[in-house]
C-alpha positions as CSV (number, residue, x, y, z in Angstrom):
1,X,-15.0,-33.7,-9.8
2,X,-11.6,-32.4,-9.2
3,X,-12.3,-29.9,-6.7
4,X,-14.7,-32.3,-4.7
5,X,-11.9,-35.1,-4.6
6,X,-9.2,-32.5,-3.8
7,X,-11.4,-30.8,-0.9
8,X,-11.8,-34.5,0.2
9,X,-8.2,-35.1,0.2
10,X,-7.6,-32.4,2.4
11,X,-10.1,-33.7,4.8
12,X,-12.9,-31.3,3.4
13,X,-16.3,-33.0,3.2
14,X,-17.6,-32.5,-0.6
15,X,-20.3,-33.5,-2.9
16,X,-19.9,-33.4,-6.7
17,X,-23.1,-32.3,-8.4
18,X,-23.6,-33.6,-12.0
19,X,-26.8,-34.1,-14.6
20,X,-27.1,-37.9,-15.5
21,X,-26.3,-36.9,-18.9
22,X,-22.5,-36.8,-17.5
23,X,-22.9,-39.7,-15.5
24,X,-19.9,-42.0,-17.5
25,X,-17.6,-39.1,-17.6
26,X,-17.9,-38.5,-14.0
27,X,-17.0,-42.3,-13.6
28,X,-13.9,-42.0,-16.0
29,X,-12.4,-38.6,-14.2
30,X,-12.9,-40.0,-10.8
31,X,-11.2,-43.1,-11.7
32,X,-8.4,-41.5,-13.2
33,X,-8.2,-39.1,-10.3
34,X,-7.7,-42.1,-8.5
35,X,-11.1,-42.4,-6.9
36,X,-13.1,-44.7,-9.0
37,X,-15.4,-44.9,-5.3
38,X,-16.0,-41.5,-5.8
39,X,-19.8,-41.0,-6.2
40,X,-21.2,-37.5,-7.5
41,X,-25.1,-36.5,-7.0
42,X,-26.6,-36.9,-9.8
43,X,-29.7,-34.5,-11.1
44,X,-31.7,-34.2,-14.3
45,X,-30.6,-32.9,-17.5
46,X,-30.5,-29.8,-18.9
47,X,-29.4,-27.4,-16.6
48,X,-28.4,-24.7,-18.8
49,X,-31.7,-23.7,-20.6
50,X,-33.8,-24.2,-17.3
51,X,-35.7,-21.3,-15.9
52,X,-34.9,-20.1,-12.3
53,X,-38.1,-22.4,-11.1
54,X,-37.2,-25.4,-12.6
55,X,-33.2,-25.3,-11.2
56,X,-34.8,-24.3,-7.8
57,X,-36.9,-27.9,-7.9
58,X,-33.8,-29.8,-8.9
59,X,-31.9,-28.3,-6.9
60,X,-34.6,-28.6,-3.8
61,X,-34.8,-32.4,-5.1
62,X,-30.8,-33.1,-4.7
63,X,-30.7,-31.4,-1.3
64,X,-31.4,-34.1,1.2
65,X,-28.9,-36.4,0.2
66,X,-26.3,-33.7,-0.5
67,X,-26.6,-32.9,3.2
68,X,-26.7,-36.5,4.0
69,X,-22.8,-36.6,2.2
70,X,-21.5,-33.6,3.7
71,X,-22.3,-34.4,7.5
72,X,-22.5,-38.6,7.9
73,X,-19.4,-40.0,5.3
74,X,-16.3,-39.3,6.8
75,X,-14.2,-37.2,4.2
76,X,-11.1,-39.6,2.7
């Protein structure tokens, strides 16, 4: 979240990528970062345990609308 909404602030496009499992906290840092607009894509939970296969379909199932962020919302 912070490096996303600092890139942003420098005029960088960014996307946040989160599981839903951290869905709230995402909402709380943004807000207190002082962008409670701020909205991070959001993919299933776990990450950590998941084999190479299973990462590369979550992964290949948050890719069109991370590309969607980066080139059609202006950075703020």
């Amino acid at each position: 979240m912070h490096d996303s909404i600092q890139l942003e602030s420098l005029g960088i496009p960014a996307v946040a990528v989160a599981t839903h499992e951290f869905r709230a906290a995402a909402g709380v840092q943004a807000s207190l970062l002082g962008r409670p607009d701020f909205n991070p894509v959001f993919v299933l939970h776990p990450i950590q345990d998941q084999t190479r296969e299973e990462i590369e379909r979550k992964a290949e199932a948050a890719l069109e609308e991370i590309v969607s962020r980066l080139t059609s919302q202006p950075a703020i």
